[in-house]
N, C-alpha and C positions, 0 to 999 in steps of 0.2 A: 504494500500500500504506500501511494507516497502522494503527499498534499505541494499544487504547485500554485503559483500564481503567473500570470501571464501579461502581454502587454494588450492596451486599448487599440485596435486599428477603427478607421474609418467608416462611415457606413457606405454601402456602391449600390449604385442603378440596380432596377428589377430583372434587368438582361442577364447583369454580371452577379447576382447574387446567386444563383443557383448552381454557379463554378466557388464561388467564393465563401458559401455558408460554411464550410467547415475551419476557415480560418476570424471567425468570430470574435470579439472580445473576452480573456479566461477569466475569473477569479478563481479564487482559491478551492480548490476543489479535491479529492482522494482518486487517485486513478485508479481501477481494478479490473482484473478480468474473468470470466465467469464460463466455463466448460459448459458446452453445450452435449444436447445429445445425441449429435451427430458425428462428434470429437473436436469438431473446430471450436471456436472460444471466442467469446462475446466481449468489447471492448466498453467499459462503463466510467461516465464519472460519475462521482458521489456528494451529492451536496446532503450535509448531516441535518438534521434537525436545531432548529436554532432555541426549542423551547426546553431541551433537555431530559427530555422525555428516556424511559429506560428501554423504551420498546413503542416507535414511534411510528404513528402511521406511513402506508409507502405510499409513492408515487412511483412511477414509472413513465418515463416520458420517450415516443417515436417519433425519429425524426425524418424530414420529407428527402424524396431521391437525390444526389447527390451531398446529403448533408454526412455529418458526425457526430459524437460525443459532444464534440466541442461545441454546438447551437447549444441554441435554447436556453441560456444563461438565465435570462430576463424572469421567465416562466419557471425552472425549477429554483433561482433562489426566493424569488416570491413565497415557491410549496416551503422550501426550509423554513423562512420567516414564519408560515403558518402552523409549524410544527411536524410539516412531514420530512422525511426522509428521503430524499428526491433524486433517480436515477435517471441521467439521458445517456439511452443506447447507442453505440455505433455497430450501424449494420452495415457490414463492410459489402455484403454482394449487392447493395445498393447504394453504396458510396458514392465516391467522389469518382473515383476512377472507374466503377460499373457506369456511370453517366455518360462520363466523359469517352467511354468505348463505346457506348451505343449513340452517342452523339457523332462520334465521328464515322460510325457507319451509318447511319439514317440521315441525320441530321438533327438541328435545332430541336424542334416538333416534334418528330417522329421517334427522333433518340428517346426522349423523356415520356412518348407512350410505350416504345417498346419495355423501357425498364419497369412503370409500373404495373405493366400488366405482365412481367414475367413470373410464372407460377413460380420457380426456382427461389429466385430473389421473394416473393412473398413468402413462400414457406420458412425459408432463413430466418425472417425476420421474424416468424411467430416463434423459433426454437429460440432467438435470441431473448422475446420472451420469457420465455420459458426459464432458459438460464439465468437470466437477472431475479426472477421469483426463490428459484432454488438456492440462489447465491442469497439474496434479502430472507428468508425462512431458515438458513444455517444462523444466522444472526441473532433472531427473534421472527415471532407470529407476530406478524402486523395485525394492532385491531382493525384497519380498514386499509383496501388496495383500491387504487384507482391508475387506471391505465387511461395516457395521453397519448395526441399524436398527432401530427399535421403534417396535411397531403397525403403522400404517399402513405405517413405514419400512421394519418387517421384510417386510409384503407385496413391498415394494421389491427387499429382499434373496433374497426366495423367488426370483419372476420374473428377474430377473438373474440368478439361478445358475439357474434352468431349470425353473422349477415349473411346471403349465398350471393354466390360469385360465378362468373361462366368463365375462368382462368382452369380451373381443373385443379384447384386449394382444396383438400380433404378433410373430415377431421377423423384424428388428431389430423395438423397439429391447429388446422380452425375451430371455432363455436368450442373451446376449451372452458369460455366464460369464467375464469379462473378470478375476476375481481369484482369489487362493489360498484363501481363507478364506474363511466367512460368519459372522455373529454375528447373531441371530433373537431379539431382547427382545419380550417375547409376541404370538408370531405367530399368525396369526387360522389356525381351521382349516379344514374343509369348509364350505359355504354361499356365503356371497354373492359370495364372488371367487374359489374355488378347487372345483373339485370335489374329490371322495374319487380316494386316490391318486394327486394332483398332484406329489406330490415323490418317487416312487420313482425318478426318475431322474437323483437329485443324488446322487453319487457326492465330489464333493470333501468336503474340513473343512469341519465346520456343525457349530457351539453353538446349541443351543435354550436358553433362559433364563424359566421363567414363576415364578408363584406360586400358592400354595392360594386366594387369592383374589382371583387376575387373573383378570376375570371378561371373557367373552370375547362378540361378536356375535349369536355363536348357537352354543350347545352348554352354555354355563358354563365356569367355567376349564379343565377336564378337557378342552375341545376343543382347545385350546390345546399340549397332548400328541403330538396327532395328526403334525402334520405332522414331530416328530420319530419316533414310532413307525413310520412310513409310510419314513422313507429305506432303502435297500438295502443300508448297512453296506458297509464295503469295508477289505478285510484292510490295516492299516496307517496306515489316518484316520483321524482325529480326528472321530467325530460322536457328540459328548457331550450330553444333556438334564439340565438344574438346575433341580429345583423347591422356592421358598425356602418356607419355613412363613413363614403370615400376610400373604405378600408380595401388594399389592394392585399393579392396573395400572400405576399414575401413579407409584407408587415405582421403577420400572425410567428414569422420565423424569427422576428426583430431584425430586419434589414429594409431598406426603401425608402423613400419619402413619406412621410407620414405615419414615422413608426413611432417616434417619442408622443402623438396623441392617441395610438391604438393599443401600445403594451399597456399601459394604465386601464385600459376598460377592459383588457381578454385578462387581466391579474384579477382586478376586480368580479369579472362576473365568474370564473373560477375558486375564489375563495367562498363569493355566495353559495355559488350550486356546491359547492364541495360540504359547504356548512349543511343546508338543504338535504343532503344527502346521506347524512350522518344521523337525523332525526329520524323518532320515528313515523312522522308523516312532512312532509317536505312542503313548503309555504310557498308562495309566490316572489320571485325576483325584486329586487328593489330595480325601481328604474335610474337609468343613468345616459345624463344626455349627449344625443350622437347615435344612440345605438336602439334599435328595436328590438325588445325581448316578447317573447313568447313561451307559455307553457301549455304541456298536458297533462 
């Protein structure tokens, strides 16, 4: 285990962000890696709990195609702050350099749907999963898990709580539902990885999180909706949808213009539903303006 800190870089264009999110701003963080069940090994960092807890709720955070460990700063020291224990995975067969080779075989566009829809690289990512729970459960039993993810990751999060998919993803090692919670940072909707009404039979806490111009694979951002519209509501869950005005993709990653007004509202409406979700009947979202919230 070894705790580093890192330097601050710059924020870049929405172009360049999706070559550049793995070179992110660090703090201080524990680097570890976690044996998977297929023998390869899951790269993790570790932001501890800030409340001191003996045995502190987890989080687990997925991040989008070409990303790493290294995103998602913003997002898991926030869960620290709030007491969790807060893991962002690197999935290496969706990396940076998985991107960057299907980029330079397809192209721009094409690169970045062939990798999302690669069964391979999805399956990876549920064992990485997998491995980061087994690695957080050697530690202590979390009283509550909650699995995050954007983009790509949120596909991650769908299939793990139990969405169907036309990729040819099985379960094991999908619909595992292995946590309390889900958090879905602009989930892709119908088309290249999910059919229509893929998620009617997710039943547990599920936050949806997009923007007006999170612009999505196929549909436009409005598809992005869908798979919130699509859950089957269940008397007493928390299954909230937040649509921020102006908020584009990359901003849910913390990179773009218009990220230092949209990490404040995706921290905030995450601490709500995660609060929300821990009761035993879940309340309605406080509103916050900018953003249209919605529940079932």
């Amino acid at each position: 285990m070894r705790a580093f800190c890192g330097p601050r870089l710059g924020r870049t264009a929405w172009c360049l962000s999706v070559w550049l999110i793995m070179f992110v701003p660090l703090g201080c963080q524990e680097r570890e890696t976690a044996p998977r069940a297929d023998g390869q090994s899951t790269p993790m960092l570790v932001y501890r709990s800030e409340a001191g807890e003996p045995c502190a709720p987890l989080a687990i955070i997925s991040h989008g195609a070409g990303g790493s460990e290294r995103g998602y700063r913003y997002l898991a020291k926030s869960l620290a702050r709030d007491g969790y224990t807060a893991i962002v995975l690197g999935h290496r067969e969706s990396g940076f350099e998985a991107l960057r080779s299907d980029m330079l075989a397809h192209g721009f566009v094409q690169g970045i749907n062939a990798l999302v829809s690669d069964r391979n690289a999805e399956q990876a990512r549920l064992l990485d999963v997998g491995a980061a729970l087994k690695w957080a459960d050697a530690q202590c039993a979390a009283p509550f898990r909650v699995l995050l993810g954007h983009s790509m990751g949120a596909e991650t999060v769908m299939l793990e709580a139990g969405a169907k998919n036309v990729i040819g993803v099985a379960s094991p090692p999908a619909g595992l539902d292995r946590f309390d919670a889900y958090v879905a940072l602009s989930p892709e909707g119908p088309g290249i990885v999910f059919p229509d009404h893929a998620w009617n039979g997710i039943r547990k806490p599920l936050l949806v999180l997009t923007g007006t111009r999170d612009q999505s694979l196929k549909g436009g951002p409005e598809a992005r909706q869908i798979p919130w519209q699509d859950l089957p509501g269940s008397p007493g869950q928390c299954q909230w949808m937040g649509v921020i005005d102006q908020a584009a993709h990359m901003n849910f990653a913390g990179s773009g213009m218009g990220v230092e007004r949209v990490e404040p509202m995706v921290t905030a409406t995450v601490t709500n539903f995660l609060a929300g979700a821990r009761r035993p009947a879940c309340g309605k979202p406080s509103p916050i303006a900018g953003m249209t919230l919605q529940t079932k």
